[in-house]
N, C-alpha and C positions, 0 to 999 in steps of 0.2 A: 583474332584473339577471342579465347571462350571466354563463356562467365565464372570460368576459378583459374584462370590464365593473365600475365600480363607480358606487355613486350621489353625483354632487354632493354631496348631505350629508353624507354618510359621509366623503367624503375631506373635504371641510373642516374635519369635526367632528376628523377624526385631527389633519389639519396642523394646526388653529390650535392645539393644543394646544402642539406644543413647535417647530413650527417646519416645515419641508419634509422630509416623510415622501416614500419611492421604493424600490419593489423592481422587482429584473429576472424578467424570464422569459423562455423558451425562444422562447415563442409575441409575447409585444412588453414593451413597459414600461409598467408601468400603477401609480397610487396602490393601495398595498394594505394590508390588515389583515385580523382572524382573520373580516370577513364574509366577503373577497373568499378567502381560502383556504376557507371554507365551502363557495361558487359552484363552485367545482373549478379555482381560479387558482394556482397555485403557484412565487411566486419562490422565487427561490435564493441571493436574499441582500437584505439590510432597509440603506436609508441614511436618516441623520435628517441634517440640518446646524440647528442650533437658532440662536436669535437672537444667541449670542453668536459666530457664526460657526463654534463645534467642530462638527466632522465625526465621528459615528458611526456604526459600520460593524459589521452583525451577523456575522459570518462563520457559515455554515452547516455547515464544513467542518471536523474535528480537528485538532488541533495535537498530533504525536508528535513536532517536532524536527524535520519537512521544511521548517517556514518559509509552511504555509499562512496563518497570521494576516497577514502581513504580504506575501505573493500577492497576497490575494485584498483586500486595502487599497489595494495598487498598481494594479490595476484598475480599481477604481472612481475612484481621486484620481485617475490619468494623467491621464482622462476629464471628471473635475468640473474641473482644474484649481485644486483644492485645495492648501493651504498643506501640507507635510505633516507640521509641527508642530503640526497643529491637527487631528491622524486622532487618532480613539480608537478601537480594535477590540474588539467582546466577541464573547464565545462564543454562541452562540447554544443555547436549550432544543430539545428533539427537537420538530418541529411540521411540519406540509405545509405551511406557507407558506413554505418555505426551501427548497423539490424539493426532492431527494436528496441527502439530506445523508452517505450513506454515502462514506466517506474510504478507498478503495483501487484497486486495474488504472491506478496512477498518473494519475487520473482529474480530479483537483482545478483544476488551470490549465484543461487540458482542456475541462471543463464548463462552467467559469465564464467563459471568455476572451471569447466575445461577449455573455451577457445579464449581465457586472457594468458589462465598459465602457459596454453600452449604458443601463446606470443610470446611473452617473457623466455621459455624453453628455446622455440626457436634462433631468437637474437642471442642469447645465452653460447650455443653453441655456432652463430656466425661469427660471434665479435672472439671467441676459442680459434675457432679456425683460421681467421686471420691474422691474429696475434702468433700463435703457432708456424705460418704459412715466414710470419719475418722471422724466425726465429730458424725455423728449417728443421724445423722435431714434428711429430705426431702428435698431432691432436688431443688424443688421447691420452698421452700423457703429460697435457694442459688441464687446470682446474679456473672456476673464477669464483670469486667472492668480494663482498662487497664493494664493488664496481673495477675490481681489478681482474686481467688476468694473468695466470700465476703459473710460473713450469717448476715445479719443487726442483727438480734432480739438480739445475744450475742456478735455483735462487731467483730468475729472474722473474719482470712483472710489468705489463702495461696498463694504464688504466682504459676503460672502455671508450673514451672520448680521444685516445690514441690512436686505436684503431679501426675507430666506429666507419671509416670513411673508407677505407680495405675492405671492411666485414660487408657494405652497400653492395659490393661487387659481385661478390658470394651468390651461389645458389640458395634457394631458400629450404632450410629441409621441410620434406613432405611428412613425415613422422617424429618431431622432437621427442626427448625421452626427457619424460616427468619424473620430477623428484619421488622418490620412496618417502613418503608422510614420516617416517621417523626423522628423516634429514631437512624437515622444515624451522628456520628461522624467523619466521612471519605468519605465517598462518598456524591459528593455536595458540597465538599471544597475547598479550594487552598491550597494543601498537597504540602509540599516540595518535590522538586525530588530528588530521592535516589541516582539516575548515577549522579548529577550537581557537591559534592563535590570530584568525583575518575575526572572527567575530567577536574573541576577547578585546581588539582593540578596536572595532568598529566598522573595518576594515570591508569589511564583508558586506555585500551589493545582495539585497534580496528587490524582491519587482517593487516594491514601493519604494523603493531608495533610487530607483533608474531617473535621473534627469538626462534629456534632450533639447539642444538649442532651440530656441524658439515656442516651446514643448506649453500648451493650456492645459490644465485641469480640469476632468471632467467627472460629472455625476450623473445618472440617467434616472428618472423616474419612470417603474414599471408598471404595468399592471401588475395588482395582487395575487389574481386568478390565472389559471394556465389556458391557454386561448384566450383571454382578454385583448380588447385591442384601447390605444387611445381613443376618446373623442373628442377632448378639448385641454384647450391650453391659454397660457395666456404669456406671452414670448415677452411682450412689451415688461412687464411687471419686474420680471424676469432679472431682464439687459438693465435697469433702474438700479438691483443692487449694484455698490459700485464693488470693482473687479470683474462681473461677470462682460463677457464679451460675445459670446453666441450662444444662441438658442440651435439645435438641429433633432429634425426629429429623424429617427431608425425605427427599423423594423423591431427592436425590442422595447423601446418606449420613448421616451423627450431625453436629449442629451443638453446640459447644463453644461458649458465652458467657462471657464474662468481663471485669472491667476493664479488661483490658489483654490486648494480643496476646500477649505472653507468658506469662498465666494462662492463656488459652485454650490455648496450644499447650501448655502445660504438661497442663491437664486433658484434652487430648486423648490425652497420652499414659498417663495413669491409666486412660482409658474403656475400653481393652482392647478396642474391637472388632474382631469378627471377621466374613468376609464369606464371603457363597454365591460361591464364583466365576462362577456361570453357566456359557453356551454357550462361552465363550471362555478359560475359566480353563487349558485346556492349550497352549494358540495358545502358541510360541516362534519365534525367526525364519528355525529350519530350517523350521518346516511354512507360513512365509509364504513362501519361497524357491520353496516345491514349488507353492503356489496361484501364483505366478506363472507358472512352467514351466507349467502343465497347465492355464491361463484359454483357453476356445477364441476365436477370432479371431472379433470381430463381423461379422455375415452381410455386411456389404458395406465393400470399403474406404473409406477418407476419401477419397482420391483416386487415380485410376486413370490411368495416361497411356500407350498404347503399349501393348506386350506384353514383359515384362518378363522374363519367361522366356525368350523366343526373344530379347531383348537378350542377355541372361546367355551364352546356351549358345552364341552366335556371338563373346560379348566373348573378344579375345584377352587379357585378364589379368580374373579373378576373385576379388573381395575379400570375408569376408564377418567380420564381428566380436561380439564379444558384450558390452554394457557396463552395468555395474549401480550401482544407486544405493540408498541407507540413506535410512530412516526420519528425518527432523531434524525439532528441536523448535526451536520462534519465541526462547526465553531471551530475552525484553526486560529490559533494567534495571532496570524496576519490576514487582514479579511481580502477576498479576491481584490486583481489591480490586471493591469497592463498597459505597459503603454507601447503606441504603435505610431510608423508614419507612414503614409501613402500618400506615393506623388506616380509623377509618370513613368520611373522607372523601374515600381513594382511595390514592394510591402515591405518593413522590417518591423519588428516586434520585439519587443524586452519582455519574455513572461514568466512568472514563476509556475511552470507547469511540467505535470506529470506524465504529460505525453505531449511530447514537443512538436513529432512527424502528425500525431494527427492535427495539431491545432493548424499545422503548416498546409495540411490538405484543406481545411473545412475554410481557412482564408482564403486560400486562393478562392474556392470553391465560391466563397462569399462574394467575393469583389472582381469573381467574373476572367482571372489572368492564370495562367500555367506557373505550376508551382515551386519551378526554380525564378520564379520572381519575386518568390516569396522566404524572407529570411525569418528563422525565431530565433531569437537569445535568448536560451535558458539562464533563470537565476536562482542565487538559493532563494527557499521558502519556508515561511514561518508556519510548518505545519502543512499537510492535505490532506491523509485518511480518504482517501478515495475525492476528495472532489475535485483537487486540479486535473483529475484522469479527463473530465471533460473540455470541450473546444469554446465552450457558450461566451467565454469571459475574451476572450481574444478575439476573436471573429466581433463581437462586440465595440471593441476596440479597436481594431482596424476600421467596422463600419463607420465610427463615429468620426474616426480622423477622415475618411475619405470623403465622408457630408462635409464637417468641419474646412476642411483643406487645408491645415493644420497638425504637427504633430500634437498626441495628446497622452496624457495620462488618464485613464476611466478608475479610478478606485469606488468599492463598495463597499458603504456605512457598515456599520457593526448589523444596523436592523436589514441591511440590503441584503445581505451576506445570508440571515437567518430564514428570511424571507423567501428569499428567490435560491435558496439550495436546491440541489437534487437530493432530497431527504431519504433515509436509510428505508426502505421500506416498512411499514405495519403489517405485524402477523399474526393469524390466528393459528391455533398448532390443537388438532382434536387426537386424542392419544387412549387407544384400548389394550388392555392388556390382560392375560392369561395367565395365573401359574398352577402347578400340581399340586399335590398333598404334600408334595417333598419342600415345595417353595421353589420350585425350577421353574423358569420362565418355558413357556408351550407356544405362547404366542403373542406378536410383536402387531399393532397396527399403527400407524401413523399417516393422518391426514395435514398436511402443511396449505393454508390458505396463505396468498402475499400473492401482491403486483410480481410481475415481472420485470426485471430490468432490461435483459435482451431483448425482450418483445415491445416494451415502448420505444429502446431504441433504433431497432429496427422495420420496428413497424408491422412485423408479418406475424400473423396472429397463430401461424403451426409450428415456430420457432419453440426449439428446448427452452423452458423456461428458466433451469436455472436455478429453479427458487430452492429447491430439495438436496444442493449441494449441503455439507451435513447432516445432511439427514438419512440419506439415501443409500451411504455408509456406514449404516447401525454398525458397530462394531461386533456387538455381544449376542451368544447363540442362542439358538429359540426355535421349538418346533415350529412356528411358521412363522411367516415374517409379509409383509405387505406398508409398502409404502409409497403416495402418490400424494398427488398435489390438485386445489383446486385458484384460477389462477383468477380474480378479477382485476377489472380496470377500472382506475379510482380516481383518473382527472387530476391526479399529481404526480409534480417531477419527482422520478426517483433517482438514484445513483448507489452504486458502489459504495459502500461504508468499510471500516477498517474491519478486516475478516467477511466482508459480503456476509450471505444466508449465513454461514456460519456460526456468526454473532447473533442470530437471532433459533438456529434450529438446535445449537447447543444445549440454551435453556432448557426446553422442552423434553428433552431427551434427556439427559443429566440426571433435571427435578425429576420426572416419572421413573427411571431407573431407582433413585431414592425412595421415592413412594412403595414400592416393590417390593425394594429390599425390607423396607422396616413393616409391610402387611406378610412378609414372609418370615419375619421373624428374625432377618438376619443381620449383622452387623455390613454399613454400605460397601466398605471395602473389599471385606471377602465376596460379598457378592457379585460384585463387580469381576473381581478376578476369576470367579468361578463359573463365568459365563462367558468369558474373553478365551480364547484359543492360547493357549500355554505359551506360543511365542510370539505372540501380537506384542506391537512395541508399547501400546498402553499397561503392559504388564508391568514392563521396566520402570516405568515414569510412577504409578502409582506405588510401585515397592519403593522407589526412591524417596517420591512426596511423603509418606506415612511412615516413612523413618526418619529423615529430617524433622518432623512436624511434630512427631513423639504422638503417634496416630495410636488412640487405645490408652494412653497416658489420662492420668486425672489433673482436669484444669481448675482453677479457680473458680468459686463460684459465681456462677451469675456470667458464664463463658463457656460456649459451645464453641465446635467443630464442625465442617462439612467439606464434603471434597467432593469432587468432579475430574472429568478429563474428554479431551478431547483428541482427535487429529485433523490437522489439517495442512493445504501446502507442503506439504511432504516433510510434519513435523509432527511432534505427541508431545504432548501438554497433560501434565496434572497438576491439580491444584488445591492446597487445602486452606480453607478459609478460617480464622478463628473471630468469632463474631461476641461482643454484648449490647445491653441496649445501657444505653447514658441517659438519664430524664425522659427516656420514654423512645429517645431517636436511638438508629442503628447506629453501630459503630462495628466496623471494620479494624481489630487489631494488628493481626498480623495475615500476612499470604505468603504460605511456601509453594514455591513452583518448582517443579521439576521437567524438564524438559531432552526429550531425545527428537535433535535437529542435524544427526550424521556430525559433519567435523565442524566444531563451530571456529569460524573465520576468528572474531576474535570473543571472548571470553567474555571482556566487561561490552562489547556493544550487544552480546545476548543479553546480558545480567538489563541493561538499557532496555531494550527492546519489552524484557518480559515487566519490568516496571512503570513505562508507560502503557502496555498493555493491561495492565492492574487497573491503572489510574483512571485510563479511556474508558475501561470496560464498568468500574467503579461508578465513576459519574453519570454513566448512563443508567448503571442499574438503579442508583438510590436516588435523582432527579430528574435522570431525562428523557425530555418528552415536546413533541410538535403535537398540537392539536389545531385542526381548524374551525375558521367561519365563514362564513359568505367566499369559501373559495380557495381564503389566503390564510398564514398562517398566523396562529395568536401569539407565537412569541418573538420578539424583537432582539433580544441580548441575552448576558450572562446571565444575570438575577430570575430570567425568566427559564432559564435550563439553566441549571447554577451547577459549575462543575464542582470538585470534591475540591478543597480547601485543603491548604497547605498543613491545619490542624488536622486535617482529619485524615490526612495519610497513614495508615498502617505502614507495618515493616515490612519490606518485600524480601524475603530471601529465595535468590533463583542456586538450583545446582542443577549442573546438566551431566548429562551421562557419557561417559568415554563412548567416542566413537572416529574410526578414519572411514569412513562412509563418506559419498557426496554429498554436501549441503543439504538441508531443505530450508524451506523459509524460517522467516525467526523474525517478521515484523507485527505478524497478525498471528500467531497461533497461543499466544498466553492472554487473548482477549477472552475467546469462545467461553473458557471453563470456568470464570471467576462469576458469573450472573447464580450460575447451577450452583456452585458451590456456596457463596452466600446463603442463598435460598438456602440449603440442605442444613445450613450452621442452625438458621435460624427456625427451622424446624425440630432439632434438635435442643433449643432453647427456649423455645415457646410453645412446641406442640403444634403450631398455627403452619400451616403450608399456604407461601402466598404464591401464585400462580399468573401474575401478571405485574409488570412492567411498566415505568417503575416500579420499587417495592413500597407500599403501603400497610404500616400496623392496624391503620384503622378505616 
């Protein structure tokens, strides 16, 4: 048996079990189970349709509240031509036969758009051809529709759980034939979300709702600083609160057991310990300010166009700008958790995470056993934005219960969460620029300072860093163009933030495109368009945003406009901000987005996507910010990065642009352009261009 092969018996042996088993893959669609992911076959998502006609649908994919359970259901029903009162969706356990199941670079539609339809496709026309096969006509002229299928010419009709256990028999086709996008009933629509009524009625199991028999509560005290180690403790003090029951110390700091989370945190704070700072215990975010100034320029730029100096030194106007960016931490609704139990016959884990396969490698990896010993339960999550993509919290968890010897629950405190995040990188962005007597852009520089995330994670110091992803894709022409990065190491965890570099090389680029246009005399818009290549898809987005938006329209007084745009994840975003100030503070009125994302899946989870995008992007710009001391980080909670207030939400109106294109993302590409375009409002409204992050009037 090869790796996109399986044997006759096997698949029968699956389907006649419960019915018509079918998973997709990149490489074709073939009957599968754990021999054929053994072979090295790896779909990326599991359909059953059982006798009674229910359609199960494994989703391989996270659910944080972007709506993929009920994506990635729509994909595969459009295709089956399923009823779709008759879809049931689960989660899926961490396993290779589901590909990659890692949930983030808004990746999810993306991924799945052709191998789930062409599961759905596939089953579609087995469960046709065996309905046809009782019937003794041609195929062909068999149709099916919502979970039936149908022979017009005699009327008749079986439903799919009829003949789902005929269809198991069936060869598999090797090329299903995908619907024509006009003859879509699901995709393109405003489909109800499948997860809204488990968690309208409470229903609904995210990782801090996971209870297990016998199951302690636990809290671990860390060190503050990154390389810190413990040095002391006091266990006795500890085990005195009553509830608490063990004291265990792990390689990430003292683990607190207890019946309840609040004993634990309680004995936590009895335990008294105190930590070796390490190499990093005098790190504050003057001497991170100065390792950015002073990172040398990697030996060759990202991109080089022209000679950019002999631009400069002939450009009749010379711009050059300096704009920086803070440390931010992810603050999801639900702060990290997992609980886990290990005994002798391997590991299993409840987690709410974004990458289930790796959490499942870095445990075993942890506790020393091969990683079919090792089970994850994914659960929903109250939020990630890039940080459940990490392993740190489970492996954490699993260490604890194996000291322990004990199942446990590890949750972290709202200040644990803040503290001990993989924080969004801080950047410095140094930006020169050139134009002619005309106002035509000659020449483009961009130096991007920021940590690496690949490189801390990996460890290998000639690894792509990474950092210059938007950046590096200047959009707009220019007689030369030069863009490179200088990379320092700053002795704090980074991570993945919602849109990565993105959300941070936006700004910089945006704001200084703005500076440009209004030293060149020109209004932002046209400029922008007059320097973008005629059929770049930011064309479309910006003529859409600035007609929506009533761009060039007179506003009220004491109320500017600014717009920006971005691409990213294989999506274009524009955005126009309409800004004043209230008593002196920013205020954010309205944001038109416009957004070209190919076909969008469904309509209102874009319209979602691009208004949390506002929101995330919002509160970072006008609040948020890590700074540190002695190592660790100065803010503990909300109040101390205070996200935007339910008052202070502007109007979001998103319209997106006709397209039957393939997907591109649409969880992270209406963050990038809302920083820039603020900024731009508020330069238009104050004259004042502020340049750094958050924004600051004074």
């Amino acid at each position: 048996m090869t790796g996109t092969e399986m044997g006759r018996r096997t698949f029968l042996e699956i389907a006649g079990a419960a019915g018509l088993w079918l998973a997709a893959s990149p490489l074709r669609v073939a009957a599968a189970g754990p021999e054929a992911a053994a072979a090295g076959f790896q779909p990326s998502a599991w359909l059953n349709v059982d006798p009674k006609g229910l359609v199960t649908i494994w989703v391989g994919k996270s659910e944080m509240g972007q709506g993929s359970y009920t994506g990635m259901a729509v994909l595969v029903a459009e295709e089956l031509e399923a009823d779709w009162k008759a879809i049931r969706v689960v989660q899926a356990d961490a396993n290779a036969r589901y590909g990659r199941m890692s949930t983030g670079g808004s990746s999810s539609v993306r991924g799945s758009w052709e191998p789930l339809r062409k599961a759905g496709a596939a089953a579609r026309e087995m469960l046709v051809s065996a309905a046809a096969a009782r019937w003794g006509v041609d195929p062909a002229s068999c149709s099916a529709a919502k979970g039936e299928v149908l022979h017009a010419a005699s009327g008749r009709r079986l439903g799919f759980g009829e003949v789902a256990l005929d269809a198991a028999s069936l060869p598999v086709p090797e090329k299903p034939v995908l619907k024509d996008p006009r003859d879509f009933t699901l995709i393109g629509k405003a489909v109800p979300r499948l997860d809204t009524p488990p968690k309208s009625r409470g229903a609904a199991v995210f990782g801090i709702d996971v209870r297990v028999p016998g199951m302690l509560h636990a809290v671990v005290a860390r060190p503050p600083a990154l390389e810190g180690k413990v040095a002391r403790f006091d266990a006795a003090k500890a085990l005195a609160v009553p509830g608490v029951r063990k004291v265990v110390e792990v390689p990430s700091g003292v683990a607190v057991l207890a019946d309840t989370t609040w004993a634990a945190l309680r004995g936590r704070e009895a335990l008294g310990a105190v930590f070796d700072a390490g190499p990093n215990g005098a790190l504050d975010s003057a001497a991170i300010a100065r390792l950015l100034v002073s990172a040398p320029l990697e030996p060759a730029p990202a991109r080089n166009e022209g000679d950019v100096e002999a631009a400069l030194s002939s450009a009749a106007r010379k711009l050059s700008a300096t704009y920086t960016l803070p440390f931010l931490a992810h603050a999801a609704m639900e702060p990290l958790n997992c609980t886990a139990r290990v005994d002798g016959n391997g590991a299993e884990l409840w987690a709410a995470t974004q990458s289930p396969q790796r959490a499942r490698t870095e445990v075993a990896t942890a506790l020393g056993i091969s990683e079919d010993k090792v089970t994850v339960h994914v659960t929903y999550m109250g939020g990630g934005f890039g940080r459940r993509l990490y392993p740190d919290f489970p492996v954490e968890a699993a260490l604890v219960a194996k000291a322990a010897g004990v199942p446990v629950q590890v949750t972290w405190s709202r200040g644990d969460d803040f503290r001990g995040d993989l924080f969004r990188p801080c950047g410095r962005n140094e930006l020169r620029a050139g134009l002619d007597a005309r106002g035509n852009l000659v020449a483009w520089h961009h130096v991007v300072r920021s940590p690496s995330l690949s490189r801390q994670s990996s460890g290998n110091r000639s690894a792509p860093p990474g950092t210059l992803e938007g950046a590096v894709g200047f959009p707009y022409r220019a007689g030369a163009v030069r863009i490179e990065a200088a990379v320092p190491t700053v002795g704090v965890r980074i991570g993945a933030w919602r849109s990565v570099y993105s959300s941070q090389n936006a700004f910089p680029e945006e704001s200084f495109i703005d500076e440009l246009a209004h030293a060149a005399g020109k209004d932002p818009l046209a400029f922008r368009r007059s320097l973008l290549p005629a059929d770049h898809p930011l064309q479309a987005v910006l003529s859409l945003a600035a007609e929506k938006s009533g761009w060039g329209k007179k506003l009220p007084k004491g109320v500017a406009r600014g717009i920006a745009c971005h691409s990213c994840f294989g999506s274009h975003v524009a955005e126009v901000a309409e800004v004043s100030l209230v008593k002196g503070a920013i205020r954010v009125r309205r944001v038109v987005v416009a957004v070209s994302c190919g076909t969008a899946l469904n309509p209102d989870s874009v319209a979602q996507q691009m208004e949390g995008s506002v929101v995330y992007g919002l509160s970072a710009a006008l609040r948020g910010e890590i700074t540190f001391a002695k190592g660790g980080a100065e803010q503990a909670n909300f109040p101390d990065q205070d996200p935007l207030h339910i008052s202070e939400m502007p109007r979001v109106e998103t319209h997106i642009v006709p397209s039957t294109a393939a997907p591109g993302g649409i969880g992270e590409p209406g963050l990038p352009p809302i920083a820039p375009a603020v900024a731009n409002a508020l330069f238009a409204l104050t004259g004042k261009r502020l340049r750094s992050l958050p924004f600051k009037l004074s």
